[in-house]
C-alpha positions, 0 to 999 in steps of 0.5 A: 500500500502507497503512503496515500492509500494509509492516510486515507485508511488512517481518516477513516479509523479515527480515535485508534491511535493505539492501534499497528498500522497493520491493525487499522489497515485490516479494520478499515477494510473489514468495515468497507467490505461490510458496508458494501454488502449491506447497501447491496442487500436492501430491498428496493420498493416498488413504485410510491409509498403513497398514491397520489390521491392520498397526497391529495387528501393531505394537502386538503387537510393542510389548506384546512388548517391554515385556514384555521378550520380544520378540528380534531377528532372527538375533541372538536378543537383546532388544530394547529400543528402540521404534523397532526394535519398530516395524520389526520389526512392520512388516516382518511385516505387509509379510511377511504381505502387508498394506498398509504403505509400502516401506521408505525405505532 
């Protein structure tokens, strides 16, 4: 290995200082080789997550609570946070049937 190659390793393995040259060389790459494999082993979705009519529903709740008109659930009180406008628009597009991930509860 050249002189350039070793800095490079020893940037990558920062904070072994205690470590041989040789120790770091192997470590860097045991990490690298590791990385690689799991980037290549995730599986990749098939098409959106959400259907375009969903991102509609959410857009219409978000008009609604920047109007101010926009009410929670049994509560009936305004929201205004956009966060929960979002929930809320996604739980009616998950009532109407559209295509929208389950809940990460």
């Amino acid at each position: 290995m050249g002189f350039a190659a070793l800095t490079i390793l020893d940037n990558c393995v920062q904070g072994m200082s205690h470590l041989t040259v040789e120790e770091r060389t192997k470590m860097a790459t045991k990490k690298k080789s590791s990385s690689a494999k799991k980037s290549s082993g995730r599986k990749k979705s098939s098409g959106q997550k959400y259907s375009p009519s969903a991102s509609k529903n959410v857009e219409t709740e978000m008009k609604e609570m920047k109007r101010g008109t926009l009410k929670s659930g049994r509560s009936g009180k305004k929201v205004t946070n956009p966060k929960q406008a979002i929930a809320i628009g996604l739980s009616k597009a998950r009532k109407e049937g559209k295509k929208v991930p389950a809940k990460a509860s």
